[in-house]
Each structure stands twice: as structure tokens, then as C-alpha cells.
N, C-alpha and C positions, 0 to 999 in steps of 0.2 A: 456502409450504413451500420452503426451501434443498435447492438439488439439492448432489449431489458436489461436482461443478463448481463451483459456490459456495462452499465449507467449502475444497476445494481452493485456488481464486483465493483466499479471503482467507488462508490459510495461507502463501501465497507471496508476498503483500503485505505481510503479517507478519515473514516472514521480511526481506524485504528494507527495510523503515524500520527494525527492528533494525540492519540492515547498513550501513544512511546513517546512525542515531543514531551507532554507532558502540561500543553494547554489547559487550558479551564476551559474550552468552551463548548457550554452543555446547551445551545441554543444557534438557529439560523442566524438573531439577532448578534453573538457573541463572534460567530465564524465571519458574518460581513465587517465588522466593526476591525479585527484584529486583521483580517484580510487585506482591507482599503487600508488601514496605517503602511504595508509593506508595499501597493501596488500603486505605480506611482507613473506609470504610461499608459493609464486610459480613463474614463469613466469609473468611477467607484461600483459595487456590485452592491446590486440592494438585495432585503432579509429573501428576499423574496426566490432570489438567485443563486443565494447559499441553501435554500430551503430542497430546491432540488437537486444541487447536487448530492445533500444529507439524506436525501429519503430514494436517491436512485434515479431520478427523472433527469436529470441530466449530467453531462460532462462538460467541465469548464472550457475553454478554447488554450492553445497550445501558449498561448501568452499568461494565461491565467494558471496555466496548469503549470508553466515554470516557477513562479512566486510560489506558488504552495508546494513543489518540491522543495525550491532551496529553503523556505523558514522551515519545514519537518523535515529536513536532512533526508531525505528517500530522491529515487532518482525519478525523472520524470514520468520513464519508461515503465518503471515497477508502479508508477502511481495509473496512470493512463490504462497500461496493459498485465499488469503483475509479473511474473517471474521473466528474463527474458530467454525464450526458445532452447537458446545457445545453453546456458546455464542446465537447461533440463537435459540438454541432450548430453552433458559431460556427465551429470551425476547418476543416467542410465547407466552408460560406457563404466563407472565405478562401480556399479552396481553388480554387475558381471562378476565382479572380481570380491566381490562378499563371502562371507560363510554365510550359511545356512539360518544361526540367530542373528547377524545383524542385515540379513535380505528381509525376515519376517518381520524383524525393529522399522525397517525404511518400507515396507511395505504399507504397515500397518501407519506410518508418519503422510507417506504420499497419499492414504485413502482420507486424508480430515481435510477441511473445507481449507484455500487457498490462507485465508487470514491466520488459520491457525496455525498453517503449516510454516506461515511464515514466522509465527511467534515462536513456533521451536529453531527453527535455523537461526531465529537471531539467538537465544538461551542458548545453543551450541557455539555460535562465534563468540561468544560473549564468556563461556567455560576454557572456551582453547584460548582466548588471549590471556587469562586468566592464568595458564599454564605455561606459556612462552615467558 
């Protein structure tokens, strides 16, 4: 059973691959509209439907939630649930292996709320490709 907390975090995951895709849509009316143009195996979703998922009352179904991973390039998994487990459990195991300023750097990065943390991990994948 999806707590608040849940229906919230993905709302706000939501919100923000919007924000990296780089959509316009500042409105329920705008998210259903651009939604139904890409989903194309069921019923259209009305304002109504995108309204909760935008304000945290709900979670799309796993057919729905795949259309909206692949048009905002994010994985399904990071949209539904955010980081996956496995990932967190490597970059502890790395974490061991730090000096002393970049444990208190990754400390102080792991205490910000999940969306922002993800906005730094992408600004770092995004400097090291930069560098390759």
C-alpha cells in the first residue's frame, strides 16, 4: 500500500524530469494534453488525473508510468520509486574509502531532500562526461 509520502516523492520526481525534459507544462490541463498525444494503449487520462498525480494524491499505473518514463528519459524505477537500493548500497561501500573532506562533501549531499540530491548527481555526471 503507497503511503502519502510515496504519492508525494513521486509527484515531486515528476515534477522535476518535467523540469530536466524541459516541457512547458505549467498546468494538470497541459500534463494531460501532452500525456494522451504519446499514450496510445488505453483511455486518454483526464485534467483531473494528472491533477493528482501533480499534487501527490496519486500514482499513475505501471502502463502509464512507462509512457512517462520513456518521453522524460528517466527510468521507470527512479520515477515510481527514486534511487534504486542497489545504487545506494555501492555508493556507501565507496564511501568507506573517502577522505575525511569528501565524506563530510557526500554527507552533507546525502542529508538534502531526494530531488535535489538528484539534481546534484546529474550536475556531476554531466561535469565528468564533460571531462572524458
Amino acid at each position: 500500500m503507497l503511503t502519502d509520502a510515496d504519492k508525494q516523492a513521486f509527484s515531486d520526481r515528476l515534477r522535476l524530469a518535467l523540469r530536466r525534459a524541459g516541457e512547458d507544462v505549467s498546468s494538470p490541463t497541459d500534463l494531460a494534453l501532452q500525456f494522451n498525444l504519446r499514450y496510445r494503449s488505453g483511455s486518454p487520462v483526464s485534467t483531473q488525473t494528472t491533477h493528482k498525480w501533480l499534487s501527490g494524491r496519486s500514482i499513475p499505473t505501471r502502463d502509464k508510468l512507462a509512457v512517462l518514463a520513456e518521453w522524460l528519459k528517466v527510468t521507470e524505477h527512479w520515477l515510481q520509486y527514486g534511487p534504486p537500493p542497489a545504487a545506494q548500497g555501492r555508493e556507501n561501500r565507496k564511501a568507506e574509502k573517502l577522505g575525511p573532506d569528501a565524506l563530510a562533501l557526500a554527507q552533507k549531499i546525502q542529508s538534502l531532500a531526494p530531488h535535489r540530491r538528484y539534481l546534484v548527481e546529474e550536475l556531476v555526471e554531466q561535469l565528468r562526461q564533460d571531462t572524458d
